[in-house]
N, C-alpha and C positions, 0 to 999 in steps of 0.2 A: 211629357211636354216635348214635340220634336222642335220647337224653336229656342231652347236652352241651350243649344250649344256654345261652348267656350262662351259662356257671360257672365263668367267669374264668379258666379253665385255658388255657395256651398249646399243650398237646400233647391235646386232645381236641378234634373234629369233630362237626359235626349232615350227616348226609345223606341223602337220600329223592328220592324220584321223584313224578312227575306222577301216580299210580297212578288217577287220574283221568278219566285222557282214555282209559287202557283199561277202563275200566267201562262208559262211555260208549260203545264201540262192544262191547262187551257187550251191551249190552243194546240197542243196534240188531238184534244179531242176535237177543236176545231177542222184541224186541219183532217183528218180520219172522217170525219162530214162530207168536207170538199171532195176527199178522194173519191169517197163511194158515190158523189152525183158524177162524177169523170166516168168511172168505171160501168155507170149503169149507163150513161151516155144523155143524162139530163141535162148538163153542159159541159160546155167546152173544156179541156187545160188551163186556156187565156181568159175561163169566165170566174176563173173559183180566185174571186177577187175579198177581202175580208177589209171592212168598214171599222174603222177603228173610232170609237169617242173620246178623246182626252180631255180632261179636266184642263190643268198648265201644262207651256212647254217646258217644263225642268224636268230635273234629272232622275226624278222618281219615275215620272209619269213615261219619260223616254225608254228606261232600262225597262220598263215592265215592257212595254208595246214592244220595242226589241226583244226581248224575251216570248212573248207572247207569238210573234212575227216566226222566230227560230224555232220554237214547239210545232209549230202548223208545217212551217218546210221540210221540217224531217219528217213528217210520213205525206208531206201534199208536196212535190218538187215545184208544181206550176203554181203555188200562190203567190197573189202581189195583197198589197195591202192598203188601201187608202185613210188620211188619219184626220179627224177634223176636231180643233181645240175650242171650246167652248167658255173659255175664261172664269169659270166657278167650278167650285167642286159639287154645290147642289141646286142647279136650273133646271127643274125639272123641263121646262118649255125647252129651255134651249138645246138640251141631252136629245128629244126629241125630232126637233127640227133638224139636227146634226145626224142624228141616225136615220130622218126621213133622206135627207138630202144625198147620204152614203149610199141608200138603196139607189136611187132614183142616178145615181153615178154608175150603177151597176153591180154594187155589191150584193153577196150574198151569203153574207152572216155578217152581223154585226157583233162586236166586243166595246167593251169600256170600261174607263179609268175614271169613275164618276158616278155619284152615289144615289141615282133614285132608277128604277126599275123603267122608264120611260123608252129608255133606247130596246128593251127588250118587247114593250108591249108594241112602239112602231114594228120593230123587225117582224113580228108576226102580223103584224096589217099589212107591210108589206110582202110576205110570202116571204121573207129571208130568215136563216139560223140565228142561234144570239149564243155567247157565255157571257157569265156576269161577275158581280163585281159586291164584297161586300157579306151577299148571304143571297139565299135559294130563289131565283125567280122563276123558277118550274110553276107556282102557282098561280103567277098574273099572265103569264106565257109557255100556256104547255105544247104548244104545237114548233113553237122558236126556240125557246133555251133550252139547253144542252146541259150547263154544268157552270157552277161557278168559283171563284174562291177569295180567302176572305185571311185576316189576321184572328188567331185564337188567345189574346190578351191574355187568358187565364195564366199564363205559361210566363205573363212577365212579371202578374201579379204573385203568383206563387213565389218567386226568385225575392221580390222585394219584400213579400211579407216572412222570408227564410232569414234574409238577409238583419232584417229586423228583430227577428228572434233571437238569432246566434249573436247581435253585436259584430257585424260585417257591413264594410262599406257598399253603397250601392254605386254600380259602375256609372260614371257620369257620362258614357255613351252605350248604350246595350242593344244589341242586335240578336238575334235568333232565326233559325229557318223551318224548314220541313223535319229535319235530323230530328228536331229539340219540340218538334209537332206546333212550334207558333205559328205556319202557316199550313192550311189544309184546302182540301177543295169540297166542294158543295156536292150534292148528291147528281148522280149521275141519273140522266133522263133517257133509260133505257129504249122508251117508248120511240124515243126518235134518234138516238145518237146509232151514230155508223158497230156493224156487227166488229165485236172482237175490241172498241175501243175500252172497256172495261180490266183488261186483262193487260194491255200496253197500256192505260193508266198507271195499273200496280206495278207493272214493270219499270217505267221511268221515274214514279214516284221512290221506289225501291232504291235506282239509281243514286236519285239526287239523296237520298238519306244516306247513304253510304258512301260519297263522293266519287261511284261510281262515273256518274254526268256531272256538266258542267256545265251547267244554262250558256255561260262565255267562252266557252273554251274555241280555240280555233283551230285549225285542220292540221296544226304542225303534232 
């Protein structure tokens, strides 16, 4: 239950993932997209613009799309990003109209923090890329989506049905990331994702499991 926090209750739990550090390599592979339409000369530097869906503006929804933002600039230097908030978590209509409108602003790839496959199926009506959000939308948009990533709950289930066994308390705030495998990414769409992004996938994923990277870390 992520709205349990401090509410005094001894029988309700806060738990959530890193969902983080898979945006973050989202949007490597995003941004690994961008680059290779630069580099073949499809568009511009100033055109590899990325359309962002957000559910709310809190602080989940923010740290991912900055995270997501940082993944794409370390291999695409010229990306901007535009971001447009849609006030539910599942509209489908509106996820749409939000992704059409990003296009139609000029982007070219769309992402999102919002939970129905709509923003992926626009992006390929409109000729633009997508990653997604959740689980695999390779099959409603094979020519758009890239790659997605999602929370693997089994990881917190296991922990509280351990917990349960041995007579151990369950933590009244629990977090987990990539390291502990709660969060993963969704299969890679070879067919269309930039050459080599496979391989700098496992690399950054490697990273972040190892505290090698740090989705926030800053330049000092």
């Amino acid at each position: 239950n992520q709205g349990s926090w401090n509410d005094g209750l001894e029988n309700t739990h806060n738990a959530f993932a890193n969902i983080y550090e898979g945006r973050y390599l989202a949007g490597v592979a995003a941004g690994m997209k961008l680059q290779q339409l630069i580099d073949e000369g499809t568009i511009k530097p100033e055109e590899a613009v990325i359309g962002y869906v957000g559910a709310y503006s809190f602080a989940e929804v923010i740290s991912g799309m900055t995270s997501y933002f940082l993944g794409a600039r370390s291999v695409c230097p010229s990306v901007t990003m535009k971001v447009q908030f849609v006030g539910s978590w599942s509209d489908a209509t509106e996820e749409s109209n939000a992704a059409s409108a990003l296009c139609d602003l000029g982007c070219k790839l769309i992402s999102q923090h919002s939970d129905n496959t709509t923003p992926a199926t626009t992006a390929q009506s409109k000729g633009a890329f997508h990653t997604g959000y959740n689980n695999d939308m390779i099959s409603v948009a094979p020519e758009a989506s890239l790659i997605g990533t999602r929370i693997d709950w089994s990881v917190y289930f296991e922990y509280v049905f351990d917990c349960l066994v041995n007579g151990e308390t369950i933590a009244k705030d629990w977090t987990a990331g990539m390291k502990d495998g709660a969060v993963v990414v969704t299969e890679l769409n070879e067919a269309i994702a930039a050459e080599g992004t496979a391989d700098k996938i496992a690399e950054v994923e490697a990273g972040l499991a190892d505290g090698s990277i740090h989705v926030f870390q800053g330049p000092w």
